[in-house]
DRENMAR-698504 format. One record per atom (N, C-alpha, C, O): x, y, z. Coordinates in steps of 0.05 Angstrom, whole numbers, padded with zeros to 5 digits, always signed. Layout:
! DRENMAR-698504
XYZ ...
//
This chain:
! DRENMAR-698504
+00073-00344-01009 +00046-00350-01000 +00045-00353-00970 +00029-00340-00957 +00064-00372-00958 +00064-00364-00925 +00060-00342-00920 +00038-00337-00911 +00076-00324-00924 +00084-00287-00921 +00057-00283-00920 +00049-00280-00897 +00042-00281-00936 +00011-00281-00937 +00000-00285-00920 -00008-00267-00905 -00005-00310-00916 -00012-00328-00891 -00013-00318-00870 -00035-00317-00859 +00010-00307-00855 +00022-00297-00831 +00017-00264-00828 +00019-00251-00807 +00013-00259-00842 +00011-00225-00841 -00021-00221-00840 -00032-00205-00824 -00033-00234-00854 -00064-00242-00855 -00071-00246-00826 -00088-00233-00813 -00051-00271-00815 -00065-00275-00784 -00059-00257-00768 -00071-00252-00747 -00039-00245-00775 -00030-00226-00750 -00054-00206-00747 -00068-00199-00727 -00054-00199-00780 -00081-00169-00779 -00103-00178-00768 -00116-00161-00756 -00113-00201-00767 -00136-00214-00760 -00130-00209-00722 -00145-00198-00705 -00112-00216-00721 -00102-00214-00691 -00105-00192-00681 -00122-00188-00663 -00086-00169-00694 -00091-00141-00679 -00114-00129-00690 -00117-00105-00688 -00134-00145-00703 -00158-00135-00699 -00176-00137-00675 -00189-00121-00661 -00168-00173-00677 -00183-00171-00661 -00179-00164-00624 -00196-00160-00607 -00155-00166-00624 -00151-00145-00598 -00158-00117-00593 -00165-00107-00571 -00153-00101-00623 -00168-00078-00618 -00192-00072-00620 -00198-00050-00610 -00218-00091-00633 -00242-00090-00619 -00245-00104-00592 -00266-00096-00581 -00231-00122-00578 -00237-00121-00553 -00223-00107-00534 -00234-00108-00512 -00202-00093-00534 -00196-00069-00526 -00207-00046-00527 -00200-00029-00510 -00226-00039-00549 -00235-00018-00554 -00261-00010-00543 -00268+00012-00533 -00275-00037-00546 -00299-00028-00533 -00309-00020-00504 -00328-00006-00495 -00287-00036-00490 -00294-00022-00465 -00285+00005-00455 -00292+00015-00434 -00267+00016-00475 -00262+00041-00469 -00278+00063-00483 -00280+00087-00476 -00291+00049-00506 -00307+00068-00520 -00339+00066-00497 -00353+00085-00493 -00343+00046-00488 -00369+00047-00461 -00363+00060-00439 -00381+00066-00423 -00339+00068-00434 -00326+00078-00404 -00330+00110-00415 -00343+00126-00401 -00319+00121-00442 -00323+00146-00448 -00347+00154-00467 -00348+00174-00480 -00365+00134-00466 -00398+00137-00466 -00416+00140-00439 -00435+00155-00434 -00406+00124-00427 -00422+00133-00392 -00409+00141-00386 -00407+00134-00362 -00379+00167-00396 -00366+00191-00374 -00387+00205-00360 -00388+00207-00336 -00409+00219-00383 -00429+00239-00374 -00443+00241-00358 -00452+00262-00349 -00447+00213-00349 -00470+00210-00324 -00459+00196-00298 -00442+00179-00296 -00472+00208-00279 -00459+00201-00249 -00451+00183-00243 -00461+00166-00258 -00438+00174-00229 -00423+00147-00220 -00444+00149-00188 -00448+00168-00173 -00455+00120-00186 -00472+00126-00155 -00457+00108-00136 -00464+00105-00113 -00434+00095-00146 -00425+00082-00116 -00406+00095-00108 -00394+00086-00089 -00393+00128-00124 -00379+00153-00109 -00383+00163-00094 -00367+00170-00076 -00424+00169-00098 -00439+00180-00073 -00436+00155-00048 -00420+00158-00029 -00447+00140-00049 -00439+00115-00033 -00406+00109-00021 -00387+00096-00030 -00409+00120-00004 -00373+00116+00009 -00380+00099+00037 -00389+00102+00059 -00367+00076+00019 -00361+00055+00047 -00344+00062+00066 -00326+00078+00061 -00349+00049+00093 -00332+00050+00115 -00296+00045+00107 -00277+00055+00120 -00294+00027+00083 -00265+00026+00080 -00250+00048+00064 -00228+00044+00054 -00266+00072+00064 -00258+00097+00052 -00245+00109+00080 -00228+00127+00076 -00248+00106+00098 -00246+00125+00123 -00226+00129+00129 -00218+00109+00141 -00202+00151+00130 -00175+00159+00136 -00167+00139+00166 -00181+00136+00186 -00148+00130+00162 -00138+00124+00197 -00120+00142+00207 -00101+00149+00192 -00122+00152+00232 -00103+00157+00254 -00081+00143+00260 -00091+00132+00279 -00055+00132+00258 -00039+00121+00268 -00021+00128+00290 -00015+00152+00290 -00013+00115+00306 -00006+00121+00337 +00017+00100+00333 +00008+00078+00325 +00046+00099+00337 +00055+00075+00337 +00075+00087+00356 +00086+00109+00353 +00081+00062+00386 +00098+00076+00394 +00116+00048+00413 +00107+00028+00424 +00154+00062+00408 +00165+00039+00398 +00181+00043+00428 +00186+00065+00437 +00186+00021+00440 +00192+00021+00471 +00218-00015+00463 +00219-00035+00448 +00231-00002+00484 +00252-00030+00484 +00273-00027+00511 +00279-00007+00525 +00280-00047+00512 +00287-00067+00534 +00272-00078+00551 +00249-00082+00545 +00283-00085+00574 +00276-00098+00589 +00252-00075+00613 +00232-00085+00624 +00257-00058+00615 +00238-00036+00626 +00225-00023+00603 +00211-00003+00607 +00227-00034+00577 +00205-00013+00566 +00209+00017+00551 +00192+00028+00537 +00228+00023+00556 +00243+00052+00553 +00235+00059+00525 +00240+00046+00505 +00219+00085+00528 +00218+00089+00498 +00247+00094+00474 +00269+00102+00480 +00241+00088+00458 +00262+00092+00442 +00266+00110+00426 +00254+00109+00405 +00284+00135+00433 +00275+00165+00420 +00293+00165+00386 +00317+00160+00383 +00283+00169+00374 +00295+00180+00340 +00301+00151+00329 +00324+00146+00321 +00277+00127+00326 +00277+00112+00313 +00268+00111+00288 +00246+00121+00285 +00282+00099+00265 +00255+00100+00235 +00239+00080+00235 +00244+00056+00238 +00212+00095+00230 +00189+00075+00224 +00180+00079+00199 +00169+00100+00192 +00183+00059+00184 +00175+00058+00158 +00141+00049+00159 +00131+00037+00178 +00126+00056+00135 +00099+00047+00129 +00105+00038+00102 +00113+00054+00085 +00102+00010+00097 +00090+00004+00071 +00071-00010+00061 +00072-00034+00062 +00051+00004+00047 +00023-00017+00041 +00026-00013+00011 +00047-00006+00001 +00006-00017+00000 +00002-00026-00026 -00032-00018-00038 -00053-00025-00027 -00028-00004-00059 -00054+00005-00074 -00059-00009-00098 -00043-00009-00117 -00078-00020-00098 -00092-00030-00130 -00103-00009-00145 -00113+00009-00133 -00104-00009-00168 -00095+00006-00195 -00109-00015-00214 -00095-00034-00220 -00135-00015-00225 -00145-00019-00247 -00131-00019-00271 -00130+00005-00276 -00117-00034-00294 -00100-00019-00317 -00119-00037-00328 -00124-00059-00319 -00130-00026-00351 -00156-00034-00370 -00174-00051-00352 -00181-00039-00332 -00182-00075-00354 -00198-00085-00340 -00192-00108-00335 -00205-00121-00319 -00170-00119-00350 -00160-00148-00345 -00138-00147-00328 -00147-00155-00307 -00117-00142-00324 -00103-00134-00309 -00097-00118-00285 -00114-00101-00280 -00077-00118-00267 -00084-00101-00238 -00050-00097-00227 -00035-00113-00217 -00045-00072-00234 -00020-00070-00228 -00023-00060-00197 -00043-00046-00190 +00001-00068-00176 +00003-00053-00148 +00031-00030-00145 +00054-00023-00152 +00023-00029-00140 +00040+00000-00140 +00053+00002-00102 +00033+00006-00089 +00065+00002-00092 +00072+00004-00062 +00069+00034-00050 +00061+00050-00067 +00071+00040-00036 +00072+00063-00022 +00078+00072+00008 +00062+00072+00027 +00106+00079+00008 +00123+00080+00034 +00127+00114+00046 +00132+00137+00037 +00122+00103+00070 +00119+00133+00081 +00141+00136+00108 +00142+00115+00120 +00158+00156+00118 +00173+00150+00139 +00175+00165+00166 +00161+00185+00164 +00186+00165+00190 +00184+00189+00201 +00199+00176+00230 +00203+00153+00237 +00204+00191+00238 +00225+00187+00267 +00206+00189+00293 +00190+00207+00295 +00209+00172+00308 +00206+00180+00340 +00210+00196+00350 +00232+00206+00344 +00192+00210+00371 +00193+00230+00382 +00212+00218+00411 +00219+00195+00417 +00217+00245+00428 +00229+00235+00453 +00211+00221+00481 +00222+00216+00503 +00184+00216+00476 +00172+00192+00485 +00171+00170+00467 +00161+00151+00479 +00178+00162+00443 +00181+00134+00430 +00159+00138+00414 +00151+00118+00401 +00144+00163+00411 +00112+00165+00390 +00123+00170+00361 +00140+00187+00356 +00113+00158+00347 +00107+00166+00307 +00076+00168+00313 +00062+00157+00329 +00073+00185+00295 +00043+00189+00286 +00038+00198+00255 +00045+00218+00243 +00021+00171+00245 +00016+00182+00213 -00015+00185+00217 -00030+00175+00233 -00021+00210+00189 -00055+00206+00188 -00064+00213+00170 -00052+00230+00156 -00090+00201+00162 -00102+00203+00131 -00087+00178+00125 -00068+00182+00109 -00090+00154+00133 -00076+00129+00114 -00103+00121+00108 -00124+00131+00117 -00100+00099+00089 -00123+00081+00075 -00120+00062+00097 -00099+00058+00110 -00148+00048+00101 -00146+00020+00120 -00146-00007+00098 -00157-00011+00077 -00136-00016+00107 -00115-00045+00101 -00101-00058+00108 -00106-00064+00132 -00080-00069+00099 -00054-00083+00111 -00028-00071+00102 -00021-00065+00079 -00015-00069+00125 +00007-00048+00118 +00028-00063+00136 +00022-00075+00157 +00060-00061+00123 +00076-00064+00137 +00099-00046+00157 +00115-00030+00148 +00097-00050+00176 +00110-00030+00196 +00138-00043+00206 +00142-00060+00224 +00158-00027+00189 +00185-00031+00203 +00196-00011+00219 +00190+00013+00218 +00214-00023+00234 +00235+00001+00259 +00258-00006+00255 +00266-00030+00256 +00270+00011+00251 +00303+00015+00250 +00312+00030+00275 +00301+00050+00284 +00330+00019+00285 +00341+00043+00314 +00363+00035+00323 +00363+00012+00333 +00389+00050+00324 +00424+00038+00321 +00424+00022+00354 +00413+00037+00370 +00431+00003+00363 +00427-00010+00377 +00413-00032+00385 +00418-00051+00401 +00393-00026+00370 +00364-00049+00373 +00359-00073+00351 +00367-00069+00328 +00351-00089+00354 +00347-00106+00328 +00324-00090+00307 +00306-00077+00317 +00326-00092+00290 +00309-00085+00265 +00278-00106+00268 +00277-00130+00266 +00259-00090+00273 +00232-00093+00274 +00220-00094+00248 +00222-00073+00234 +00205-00118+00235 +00182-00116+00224 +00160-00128+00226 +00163-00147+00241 +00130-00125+00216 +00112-00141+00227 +00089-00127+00203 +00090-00103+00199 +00073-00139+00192 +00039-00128+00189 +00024-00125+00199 +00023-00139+00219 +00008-00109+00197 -00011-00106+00213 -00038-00098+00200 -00036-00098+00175 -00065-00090+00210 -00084-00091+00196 -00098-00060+00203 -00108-00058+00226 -00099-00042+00191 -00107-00023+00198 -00140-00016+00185 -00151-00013+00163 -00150-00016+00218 -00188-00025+00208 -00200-00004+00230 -00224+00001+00230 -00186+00008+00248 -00199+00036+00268 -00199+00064+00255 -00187+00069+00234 -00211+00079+00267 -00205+00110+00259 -00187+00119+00273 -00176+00139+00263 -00177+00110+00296 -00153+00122+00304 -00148+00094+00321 -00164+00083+00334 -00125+00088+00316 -00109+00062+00323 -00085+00070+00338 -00072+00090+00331 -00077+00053+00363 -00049+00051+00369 -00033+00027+00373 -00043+00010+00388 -00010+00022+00364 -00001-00002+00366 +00033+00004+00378 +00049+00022+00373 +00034-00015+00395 +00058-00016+00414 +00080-00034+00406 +00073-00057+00410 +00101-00032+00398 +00126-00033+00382 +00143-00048+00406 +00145-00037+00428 +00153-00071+00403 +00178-00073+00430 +00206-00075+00413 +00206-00086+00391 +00220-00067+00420 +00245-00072+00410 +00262-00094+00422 +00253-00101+00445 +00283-00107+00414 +00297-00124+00431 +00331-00117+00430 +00336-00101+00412 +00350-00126+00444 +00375-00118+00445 +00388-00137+00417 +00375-00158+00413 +00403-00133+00405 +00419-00151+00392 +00424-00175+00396 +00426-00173+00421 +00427-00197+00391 +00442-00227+00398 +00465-00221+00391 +00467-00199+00401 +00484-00225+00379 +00509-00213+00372 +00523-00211+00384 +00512-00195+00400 +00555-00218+00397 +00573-00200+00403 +00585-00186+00390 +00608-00181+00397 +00575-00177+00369 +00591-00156+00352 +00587-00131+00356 +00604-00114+00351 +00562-00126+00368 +00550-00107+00372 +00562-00088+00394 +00550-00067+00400 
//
C-alpha cells in the first residue's frame, strides 16, 4: 500500500512539473509566428566595442612587445525561464611591437583583462566596457622576487 502511495505522488509530481514546464514552451512556440518588437528596438547596449589596449612597463614606460592579453567576460543564457546559466567567453592575442592589442565587435559590459609577459608581473584588472571605441593603458611592473 505505501508502494502505492509513493508512486501516486511521484506521478502527481511529474505531472505537475510537466504542466508547468510545458506551458511556457507551448506559449513561446504559439507566439513563434509573430514578430518580436524589442528585436526591432536595439538598445545602445547592443553596440559592438572597439578595444585598444596597450601594455607599457617600467619605469619609462616602454611598451611591452609580444605580451598575452587575455579577455574574459561572461554571457547570460536564458535556460527555460527559471534558471540562468553563464557561460564565459575568452578571447586572446599578443602585442604588437608598440605594446598595442586590438579586439573588435565585443559586447559592452564587464570584462576581465589579463597580461602575461616573461619578465613582468602578471596583470589583472576589470574593467567596464561602455564606448564605441575605447582605450585603456596597461602598466606593467618588474617582479619583487629575487628569483627572477
Amino acid at each position: 500500500m505505501r508502494l502505492v502511495r509513493s508512486s501516486a505522488r511521484a506521478a502527481a509530481i511529474v505531472f505537475l512539473l510537466t504542466v508547468a514546464l510545458g506551458l511556457p514552451a507551448a506559449a513561446a512556440a504559439q507566439a513563434g509566428g509573430t514578430k518580436d518588437k524589442s528585436k526591432d528596438n536595439k538598445k545602445s547596449d547592443d553596440t559592438p566595442v572597439s578595444l585598444r589596449i596597450h601594455v607599457v612597463g617600467g619605469e619609462k614606460q616602454e611598451p611591452v612587445v609580444n605580451a598575452s592579453v587575455y579577455l574574459r567576460f561572461q554571457e547570460k543564457h536564458a535556460l527555460l525561464f527559471l534558471l540562468h546559466k553563464k557561460s564565459k567567453v575568452e578571447l586572446d592575442l599578443k602585442t604588437d611591437d608598440k605594446g598595442y592589442a586590438s579586439f573588435n565587435q565585443l559586447p559592452q559590459g564587464k570584462v576581465l583583462i589579463q597580461v602575461v609577459a616573461p619578465g613582468w608581473q602578471t596583470f589583472g584588472e576589470y574593467y567596464a566596457l561602455h564606448e564605441d571605441k575605447q582605450t585603456i593603458l596597461i602598466k606593467l611592473h618588474k617582479p619583487k622576487t629575487r628569483w627572477y
